[in-house]
C-alpha positions as CSV (number, residue, x, y, z in Angstrom):
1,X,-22.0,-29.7,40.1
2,X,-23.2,-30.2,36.4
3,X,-23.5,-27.9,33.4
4,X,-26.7,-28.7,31.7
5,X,-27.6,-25.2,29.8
6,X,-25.3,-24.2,26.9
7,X,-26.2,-20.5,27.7
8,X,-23.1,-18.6,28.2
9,X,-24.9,-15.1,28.1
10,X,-27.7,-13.4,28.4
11,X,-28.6,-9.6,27.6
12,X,-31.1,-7.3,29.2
13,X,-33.2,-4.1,28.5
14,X,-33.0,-0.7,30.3
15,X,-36.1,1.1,31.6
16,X,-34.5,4.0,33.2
17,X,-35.4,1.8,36.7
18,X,-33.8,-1.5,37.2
19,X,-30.2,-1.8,38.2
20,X,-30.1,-5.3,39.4
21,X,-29.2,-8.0,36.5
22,X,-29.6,-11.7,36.5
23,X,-27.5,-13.7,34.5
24,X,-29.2,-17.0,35.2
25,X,-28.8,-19.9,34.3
26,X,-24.9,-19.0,33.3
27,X,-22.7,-20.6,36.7
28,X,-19.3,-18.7,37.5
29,X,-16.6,-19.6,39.6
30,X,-15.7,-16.6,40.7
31,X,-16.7,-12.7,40.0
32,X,-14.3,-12.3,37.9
33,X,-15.5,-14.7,35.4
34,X,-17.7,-12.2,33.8
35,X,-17.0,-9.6,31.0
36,X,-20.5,-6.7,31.0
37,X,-20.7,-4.8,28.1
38,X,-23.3,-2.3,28.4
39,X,-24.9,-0.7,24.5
40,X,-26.4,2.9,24.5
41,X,-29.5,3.3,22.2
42,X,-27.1,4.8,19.3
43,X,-25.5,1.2,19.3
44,X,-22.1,2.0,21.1
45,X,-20.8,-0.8,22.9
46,X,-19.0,0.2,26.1
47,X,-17.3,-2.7,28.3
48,X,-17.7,-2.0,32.3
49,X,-15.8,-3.1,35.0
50,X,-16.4,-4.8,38.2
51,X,-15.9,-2.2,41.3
52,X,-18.0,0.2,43.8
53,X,-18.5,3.2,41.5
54,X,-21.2,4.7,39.4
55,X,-19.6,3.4,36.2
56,X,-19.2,-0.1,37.7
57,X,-20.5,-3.2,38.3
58,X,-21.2,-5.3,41.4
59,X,-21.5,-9.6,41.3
60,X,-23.9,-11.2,44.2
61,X,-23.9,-14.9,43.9
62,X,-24.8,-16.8,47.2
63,X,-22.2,-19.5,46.7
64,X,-19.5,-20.1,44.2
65,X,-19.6,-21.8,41.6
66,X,-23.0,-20.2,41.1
67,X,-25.2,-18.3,39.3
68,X,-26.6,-14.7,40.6
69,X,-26.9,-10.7,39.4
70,X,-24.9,-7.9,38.5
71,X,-25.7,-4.6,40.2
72,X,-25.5,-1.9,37.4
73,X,-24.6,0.9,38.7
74,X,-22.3,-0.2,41.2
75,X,-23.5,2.8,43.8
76,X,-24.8,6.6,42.7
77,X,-24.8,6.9,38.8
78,X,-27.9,6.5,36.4
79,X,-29.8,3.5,35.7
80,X,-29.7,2.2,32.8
81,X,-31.3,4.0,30.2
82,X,-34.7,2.8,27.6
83,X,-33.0,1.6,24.4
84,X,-29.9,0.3,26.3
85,X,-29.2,-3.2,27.0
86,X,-26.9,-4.9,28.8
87,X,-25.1,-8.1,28.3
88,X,-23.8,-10.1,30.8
89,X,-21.1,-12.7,29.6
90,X,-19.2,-16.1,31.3
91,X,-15.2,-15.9,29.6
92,X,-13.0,-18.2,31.8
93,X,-9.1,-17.8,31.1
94,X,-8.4,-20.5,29.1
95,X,-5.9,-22.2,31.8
96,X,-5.7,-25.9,33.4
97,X,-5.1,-25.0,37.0
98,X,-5.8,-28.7,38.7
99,X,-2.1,-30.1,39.3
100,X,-3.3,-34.0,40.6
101,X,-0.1,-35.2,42.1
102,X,1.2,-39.1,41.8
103,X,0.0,-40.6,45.1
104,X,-1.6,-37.5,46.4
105,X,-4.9,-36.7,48.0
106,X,-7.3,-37.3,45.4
107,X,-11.0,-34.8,45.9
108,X,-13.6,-35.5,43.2
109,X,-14.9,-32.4,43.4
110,X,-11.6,-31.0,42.7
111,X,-11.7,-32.8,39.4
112,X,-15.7,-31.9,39.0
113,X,-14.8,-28.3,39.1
114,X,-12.0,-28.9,36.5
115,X,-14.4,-30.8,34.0
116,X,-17.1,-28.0,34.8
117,X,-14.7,-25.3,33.6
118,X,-13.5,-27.1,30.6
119,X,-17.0,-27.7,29.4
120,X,-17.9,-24.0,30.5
121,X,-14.9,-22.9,27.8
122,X,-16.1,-25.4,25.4
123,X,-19.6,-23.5,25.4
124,X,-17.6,-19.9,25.6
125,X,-15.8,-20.7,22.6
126,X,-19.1,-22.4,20.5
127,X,-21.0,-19.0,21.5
128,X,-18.1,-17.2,19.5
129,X,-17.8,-19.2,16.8
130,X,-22.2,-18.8,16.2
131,X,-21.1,-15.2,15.5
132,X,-18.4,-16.3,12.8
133,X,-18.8,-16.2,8.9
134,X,-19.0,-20.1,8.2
135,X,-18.6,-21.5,4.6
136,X,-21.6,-24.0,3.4
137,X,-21.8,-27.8,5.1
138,X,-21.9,-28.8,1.6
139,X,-19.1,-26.9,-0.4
140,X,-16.6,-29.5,-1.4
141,X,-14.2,-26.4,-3.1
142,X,-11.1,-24.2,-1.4
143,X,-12.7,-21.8,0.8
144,X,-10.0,-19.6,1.2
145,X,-8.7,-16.8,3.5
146,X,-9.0,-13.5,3.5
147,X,-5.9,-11.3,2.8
148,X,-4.3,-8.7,4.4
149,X,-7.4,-5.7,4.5
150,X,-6.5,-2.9,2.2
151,X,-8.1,0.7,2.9
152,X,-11.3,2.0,0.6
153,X,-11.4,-1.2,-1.2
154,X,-14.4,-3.7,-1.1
155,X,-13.5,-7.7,-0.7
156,X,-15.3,-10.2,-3.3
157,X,-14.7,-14.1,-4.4
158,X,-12.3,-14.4,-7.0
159,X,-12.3,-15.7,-10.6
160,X,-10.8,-19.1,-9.8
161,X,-13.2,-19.3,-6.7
162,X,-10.8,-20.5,-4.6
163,X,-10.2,-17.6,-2.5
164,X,-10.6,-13.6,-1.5
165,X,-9.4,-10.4,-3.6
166,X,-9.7,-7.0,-2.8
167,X,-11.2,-4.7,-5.7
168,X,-10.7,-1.1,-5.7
169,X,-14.1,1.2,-5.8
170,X,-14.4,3.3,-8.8
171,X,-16.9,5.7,-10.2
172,X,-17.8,7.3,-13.4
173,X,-20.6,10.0,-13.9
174,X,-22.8,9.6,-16.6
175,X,-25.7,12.4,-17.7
176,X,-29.5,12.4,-17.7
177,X,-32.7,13.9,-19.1
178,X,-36.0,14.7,-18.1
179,X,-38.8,12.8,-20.2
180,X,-42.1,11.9,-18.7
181,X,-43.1,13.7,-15.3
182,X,-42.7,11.3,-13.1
183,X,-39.7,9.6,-14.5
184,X,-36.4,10.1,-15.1
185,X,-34.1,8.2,-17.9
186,X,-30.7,7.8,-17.5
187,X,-27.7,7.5,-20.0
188,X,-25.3,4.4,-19.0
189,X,-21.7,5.0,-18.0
190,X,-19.7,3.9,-21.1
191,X,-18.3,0.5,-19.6
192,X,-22.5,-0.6,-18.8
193,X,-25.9,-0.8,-20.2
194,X,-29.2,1.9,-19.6
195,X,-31.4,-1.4,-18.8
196,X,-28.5,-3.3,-17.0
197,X,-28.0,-1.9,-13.7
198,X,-27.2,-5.2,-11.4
199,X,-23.4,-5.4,-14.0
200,X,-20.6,-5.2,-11.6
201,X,-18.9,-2.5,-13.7
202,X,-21.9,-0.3,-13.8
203,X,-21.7,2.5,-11.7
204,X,-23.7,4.4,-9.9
205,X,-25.2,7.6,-12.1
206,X,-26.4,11.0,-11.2
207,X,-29.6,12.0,-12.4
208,X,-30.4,15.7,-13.2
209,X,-34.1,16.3,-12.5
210,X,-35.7,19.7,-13.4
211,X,-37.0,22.2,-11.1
212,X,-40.3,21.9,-12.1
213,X,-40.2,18.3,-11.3
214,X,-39.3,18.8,-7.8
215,X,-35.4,18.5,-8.3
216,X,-32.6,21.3,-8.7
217,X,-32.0,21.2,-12.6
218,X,-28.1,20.4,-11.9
219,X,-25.9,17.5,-10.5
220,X,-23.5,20.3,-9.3
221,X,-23.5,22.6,-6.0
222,X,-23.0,25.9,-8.3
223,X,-25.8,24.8,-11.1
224,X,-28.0,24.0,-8.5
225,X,-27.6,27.1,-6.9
226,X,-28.0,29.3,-10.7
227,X,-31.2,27.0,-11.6
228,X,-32.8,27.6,-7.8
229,X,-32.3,31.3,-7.9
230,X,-30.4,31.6,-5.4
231,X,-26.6,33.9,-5.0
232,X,-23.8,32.9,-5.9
233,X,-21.2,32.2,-3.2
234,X,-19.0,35.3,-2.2
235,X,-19.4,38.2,-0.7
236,X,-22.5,35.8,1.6
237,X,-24.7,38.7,2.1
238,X,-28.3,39.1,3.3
239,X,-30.3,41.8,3.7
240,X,-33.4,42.3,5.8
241,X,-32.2,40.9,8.8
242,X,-34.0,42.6,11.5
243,X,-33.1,42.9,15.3
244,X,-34.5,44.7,18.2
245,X,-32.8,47.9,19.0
246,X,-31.4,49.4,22.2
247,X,-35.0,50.3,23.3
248,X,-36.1,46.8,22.9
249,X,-39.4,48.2,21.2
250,X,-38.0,49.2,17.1
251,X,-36.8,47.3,14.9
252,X,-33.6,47.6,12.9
253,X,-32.6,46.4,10.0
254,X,-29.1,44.8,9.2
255,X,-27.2,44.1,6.2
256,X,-24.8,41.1,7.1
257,X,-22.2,40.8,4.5
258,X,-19.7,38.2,5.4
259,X,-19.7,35.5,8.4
260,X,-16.0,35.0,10.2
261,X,-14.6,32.3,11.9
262,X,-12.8,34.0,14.8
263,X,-12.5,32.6,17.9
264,X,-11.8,35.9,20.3
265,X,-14.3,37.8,18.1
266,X,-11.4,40.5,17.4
267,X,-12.8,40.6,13.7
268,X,-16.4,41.1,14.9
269,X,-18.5,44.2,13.3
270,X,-22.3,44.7,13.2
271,X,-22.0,43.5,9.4
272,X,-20.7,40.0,10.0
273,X,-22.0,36.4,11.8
274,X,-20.3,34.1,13.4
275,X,-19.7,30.6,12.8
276,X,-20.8,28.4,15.7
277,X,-17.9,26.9,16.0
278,X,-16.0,30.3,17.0
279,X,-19.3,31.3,19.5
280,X,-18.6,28.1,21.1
281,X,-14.6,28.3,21.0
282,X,-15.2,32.2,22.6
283,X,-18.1,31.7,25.3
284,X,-15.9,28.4,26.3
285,X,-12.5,30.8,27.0
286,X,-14.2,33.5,28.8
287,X,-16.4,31.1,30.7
288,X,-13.2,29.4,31.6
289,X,-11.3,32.6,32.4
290,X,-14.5,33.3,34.8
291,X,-13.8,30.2,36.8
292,X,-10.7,30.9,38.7
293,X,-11.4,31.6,42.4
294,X,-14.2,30.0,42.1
295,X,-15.6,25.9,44.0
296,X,-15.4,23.2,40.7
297,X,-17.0,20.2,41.7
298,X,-14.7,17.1,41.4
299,X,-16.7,13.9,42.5
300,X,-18.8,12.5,45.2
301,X,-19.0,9.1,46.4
302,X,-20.7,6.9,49.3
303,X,-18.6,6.2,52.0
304,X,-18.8,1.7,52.1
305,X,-17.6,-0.3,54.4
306,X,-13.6,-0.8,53.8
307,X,-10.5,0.3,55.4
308,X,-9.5,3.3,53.7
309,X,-10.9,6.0,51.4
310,X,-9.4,7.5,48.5
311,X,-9.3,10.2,45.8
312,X,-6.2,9.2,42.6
313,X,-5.8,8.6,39.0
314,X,-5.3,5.2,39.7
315,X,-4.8,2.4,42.2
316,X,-8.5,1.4,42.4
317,X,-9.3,4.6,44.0
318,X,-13.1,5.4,45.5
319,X,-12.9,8.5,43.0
320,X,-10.6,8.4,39.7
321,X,-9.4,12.3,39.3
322,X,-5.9,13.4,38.2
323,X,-5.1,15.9,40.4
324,X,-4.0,18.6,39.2
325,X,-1.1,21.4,39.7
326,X,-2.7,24.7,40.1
327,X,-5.5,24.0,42.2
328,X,-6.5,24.3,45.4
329,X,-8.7,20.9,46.9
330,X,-11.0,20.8,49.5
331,X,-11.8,16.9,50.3
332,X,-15.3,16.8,52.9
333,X,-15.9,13.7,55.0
334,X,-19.7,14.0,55.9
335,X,-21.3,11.4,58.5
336,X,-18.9,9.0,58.5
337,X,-18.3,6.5,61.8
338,X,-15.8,4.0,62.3
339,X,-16.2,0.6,62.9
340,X,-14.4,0.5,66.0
341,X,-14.7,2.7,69.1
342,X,-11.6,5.3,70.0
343,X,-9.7,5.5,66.6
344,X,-8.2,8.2,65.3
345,X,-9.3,9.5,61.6
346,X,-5.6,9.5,59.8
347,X,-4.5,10.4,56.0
348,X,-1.6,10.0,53.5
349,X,-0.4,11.2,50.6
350,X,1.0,9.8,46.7
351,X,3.2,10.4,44.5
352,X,2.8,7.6,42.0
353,X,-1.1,7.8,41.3
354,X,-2.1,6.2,44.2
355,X,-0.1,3.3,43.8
356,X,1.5,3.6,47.3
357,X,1.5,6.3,49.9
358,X,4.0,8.0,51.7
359,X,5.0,6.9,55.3
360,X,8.5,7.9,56.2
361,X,8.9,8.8,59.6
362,X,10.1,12.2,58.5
363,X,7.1,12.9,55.9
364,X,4.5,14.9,58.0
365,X,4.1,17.3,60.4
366,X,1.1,17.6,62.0
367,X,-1.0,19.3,64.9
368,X,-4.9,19.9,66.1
369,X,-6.9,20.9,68.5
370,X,-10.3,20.4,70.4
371,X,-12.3,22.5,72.6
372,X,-10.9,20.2,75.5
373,X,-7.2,19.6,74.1
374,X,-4.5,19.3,71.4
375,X,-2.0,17.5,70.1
376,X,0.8,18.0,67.8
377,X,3.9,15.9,65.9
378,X,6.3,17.4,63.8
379,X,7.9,14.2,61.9
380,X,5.6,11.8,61.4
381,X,4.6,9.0,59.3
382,X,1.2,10.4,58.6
383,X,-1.1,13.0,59.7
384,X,-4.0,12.6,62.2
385,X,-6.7,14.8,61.7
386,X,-9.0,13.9,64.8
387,X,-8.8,11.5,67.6
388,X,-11.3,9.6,70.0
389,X,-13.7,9.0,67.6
390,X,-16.7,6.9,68.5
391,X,-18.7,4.0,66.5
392,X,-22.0,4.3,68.4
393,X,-25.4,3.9,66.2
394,X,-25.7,7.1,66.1
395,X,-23.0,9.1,65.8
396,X,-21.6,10.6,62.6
397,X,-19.0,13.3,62.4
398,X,-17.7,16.0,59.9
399,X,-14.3,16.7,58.5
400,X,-13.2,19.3,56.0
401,X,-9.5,19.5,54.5
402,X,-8.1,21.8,52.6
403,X,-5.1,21.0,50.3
404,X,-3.4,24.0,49.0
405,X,-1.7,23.3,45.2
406,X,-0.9,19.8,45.7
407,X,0.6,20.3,42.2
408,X,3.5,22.6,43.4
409,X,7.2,20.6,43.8
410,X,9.5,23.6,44.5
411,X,8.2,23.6,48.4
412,X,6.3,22.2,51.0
413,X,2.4,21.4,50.6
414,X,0.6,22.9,53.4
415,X,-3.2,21.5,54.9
416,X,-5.9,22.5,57.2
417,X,-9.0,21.2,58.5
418,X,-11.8,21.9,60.6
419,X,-14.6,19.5,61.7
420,X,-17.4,18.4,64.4
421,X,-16.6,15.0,65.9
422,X,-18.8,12.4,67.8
423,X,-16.2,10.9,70.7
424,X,-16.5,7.4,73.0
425,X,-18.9,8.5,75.5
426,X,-21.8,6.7,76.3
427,X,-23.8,10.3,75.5
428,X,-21.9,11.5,72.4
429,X,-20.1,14.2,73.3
430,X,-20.1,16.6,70.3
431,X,-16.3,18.6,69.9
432,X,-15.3,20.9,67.4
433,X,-11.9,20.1,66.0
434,X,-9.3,22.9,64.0
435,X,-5.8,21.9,62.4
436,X,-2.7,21.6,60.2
437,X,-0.8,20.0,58.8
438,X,2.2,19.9,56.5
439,X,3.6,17.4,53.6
440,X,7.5,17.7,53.9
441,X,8.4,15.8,50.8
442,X,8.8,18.7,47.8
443,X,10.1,16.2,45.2
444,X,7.3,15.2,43.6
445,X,3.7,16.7,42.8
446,X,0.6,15.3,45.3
447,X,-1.7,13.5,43.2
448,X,-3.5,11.1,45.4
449,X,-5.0,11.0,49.0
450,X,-6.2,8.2,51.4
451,X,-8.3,8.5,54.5
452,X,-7.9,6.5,56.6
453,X,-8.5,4.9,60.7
454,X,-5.6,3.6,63.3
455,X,-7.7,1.0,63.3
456,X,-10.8,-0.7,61.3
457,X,-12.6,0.1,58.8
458,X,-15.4,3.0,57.4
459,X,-19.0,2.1,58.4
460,X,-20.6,2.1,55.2
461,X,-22.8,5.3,56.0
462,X,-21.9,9.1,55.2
463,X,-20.1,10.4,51.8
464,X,-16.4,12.0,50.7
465,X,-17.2,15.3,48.0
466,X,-14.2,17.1,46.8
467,X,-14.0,20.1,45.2
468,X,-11.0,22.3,43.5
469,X,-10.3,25.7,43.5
470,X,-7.9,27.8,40.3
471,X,-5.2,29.6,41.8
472,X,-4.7,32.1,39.1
């Protein structure tokens, strides 16, 4: 292979449509060769991550090294957005990984690949130093460095031009006048000049412009206030303020003398407003205070084709939640099918952020039944849910758990589910499925689960939804 474009990244536009990127001509060894920084219309810069969620990204190149697209979203999420763009760029560790041994097999395109990448780093590097303050080709003088940055001070070249010095910012106020209507003179600081305005120790001045010439006749809050007309700051009242009474058909009028900033409205009268800030602080606590007992949607996600399925904090989980003590979760396994025929559906527990997860042979306990038999195990290294599942084209099957306070570590965590499966048979035979289940290990607080078959994987078809439920 050859590298013949010096491109090392491109950047595209969002239309609230597209979510499939190229990044040709750029080549990349391997998916993890590129860093995707996506920028909002305000000009935030957020970097992504390749994975499978609707913050992610996805890499499709037919053949590494090659050059492909992104897909952006991952799965679910929102495209991306008109006024956003996203940049897609090649950064290869900076690494020499070919070890050519005295006497060893020798493969060119070993050493290719090698040259390739060094190149590739070559461009990677040039592209960053574009973007770097550079000193004139011709200056023949010291450059310099900059020191160590010091807060609310502003860099410049100093005397000796040799070098960098950080000056501090100062100010000095300096009156005005009115004079012809559309102008307005000013009176220079003492260190400057009235016609000099580009000195370096001139500073900025405050005019005062009249109120019949448009301005407020003050350069202070208070004057501005006196020359305008308007109260002085106090007592805050206004008067007039008119509302529709109990009838809804009258009007009243109110005298509001003083607003509070009281965020359980305990101050409240007829006579005062409130801040935003306190509405907003009061309708959130009562509003939250509402909420227990009730369904809180957690996350959804599409069920792809992979061994397991799983809700954590952490551990590359299908859907990143902390779960959290005091809650009640309900996890929902709608049309899913394994890959292989006659597997049981099977879960686990963690205790480390879904790092690992649990599989003693003392952990579970476990037991179910169908409307044609059951089954049951009291210490177990996991807990089945439902067995005999089938993997025809059309079969799809429903399972609903419930995990009550996961959070709790002075006793055991109990389950139960209930579900419609799709078995083996030739005709899918359609059985309802009821059980429980138990988590035996008290020590530490539940904060991930994996779903899981006895053998295969997920057919990529179906979703998991889970939801949480306040216990008090």
């Amino acid at each position: 292979m050859t590298i013949s474009s010096q491109t090392s990244k491109v950047t595209a536009s969002g239309n609230d449509v597209a979510t499939t990127f190229s990044f040709s001509p750029i080549v990349i060894f391997e998916s993890g060769n590129l860093v995707v920084v996506v920028k909002n219309a305000a000009g935030t810069e957020t970097t992504i991550s390749e994975g499978t969620g609707s913050t992610n990204y996805s890499v499709s190149v037919s053949s590494y090294p090659g050059t492909g697209s992104i897909t952006y979203p991952a799965s679910g999420g929102t495209p991306l957005a008109t006024g956003a763009t996203i940049t897609i760029k090649r950064v290869l560790t900076l690494e020499q990984a070919l070890d050519l041994e005295n006497q060893g097999g020798y493969f060119a395109e070993l050493q290719e690949t090698a040259f390739d990448k060094a190149i590739a780093v070559d461009i990677q590097q040039q592209e960053e130093l574009d973007r770097s303050l550079k000193g004139p080709v011709s200056f023949s003088g010291t450059f310099g460095e900059l020191d160590t940055p010091v807060a609310s001070k502003y860099v410049r070249r100093n005397a000796a031009n040799d070098g960098y010095e950080h000056v501090a910012i100062t100010t000095t106020d300096a009156a005005a006048s009115d004079v012809a209507p559309v102008d307005v003179s000013l009176t220079a600081a003492a260190a400057g000049s009235s016609d000099d305005f580009s000195r370096e120790d001139h500073t900025h001045l405050l005019p005062t412009v009249s109120v019949a010439k448009g301005g407020t006749g003050s350069t202070t809050a208070s004057g501005a206030r006196t020359a305008l007309g308007a109260a002085a700051l106090g007592a805050n009242t206004f008067t007039g303020l008119q509302t529709l009474d109990s009838t809804g058909v009258a009007f009243t009028t109110t005298t509001i003398t003083d607003t509070i900033d009281d965020d359980t409205m305990a101050t409240a009268t007829a006579g005062k407003l409130a801040t935003s800030e306190s509405i907003k602080a009061y309708v959130d606590t009562e509003v939250a205070a509402a909420g227990t007992g009730a369904l809180e949607f957690v996350g959804t996600v599409a069920i792809p084709a992979q061994a397991t399925i799983s809700i954590a904090s952490g551990g590359s989980p299908d859907i990143t939640h902390a779960i959290a003590d005091g809650y009640d979760y309900m996890f929902q396994l709608n049309a899913f099918c394994p890959a292989n025929d006659g597997v049981i559906l099977q879960m686990k527990i963690s205790d480390d952020n879904g790092t690992s997860y649990e599989g003693d042979a003392s952990d579970y306990g476990w037991g179910y039944v169908t409307h044609t038999s059951g089954f049951q195990d009291d210490d177990d290294t996991l807990i089945r849910v439902v067995s005999d599942l089938g993997n025809d084209t059309s079969n799809a099957s429903l399972a609903t758990i419930e995990m009550i306070d996961p959070g709790n570590t002075s006793e055991y965590r109990l389950l139960k589910w209930d579900g419609v499966a799709m078995t083996t048979d030739a005709v899918p035979d359609v059985e309802d499925f009821h059980g429980g289940g138990v988590v035996k290990n008290a020590a530490a607080a539940i904060n991930g689960i994996q779903f899981y078959f006895s053998a295969g994987n997920f057919k990529a078809q179906g979703d998991m939804t889970v939801w949480r439920r306040k216990r008090s």
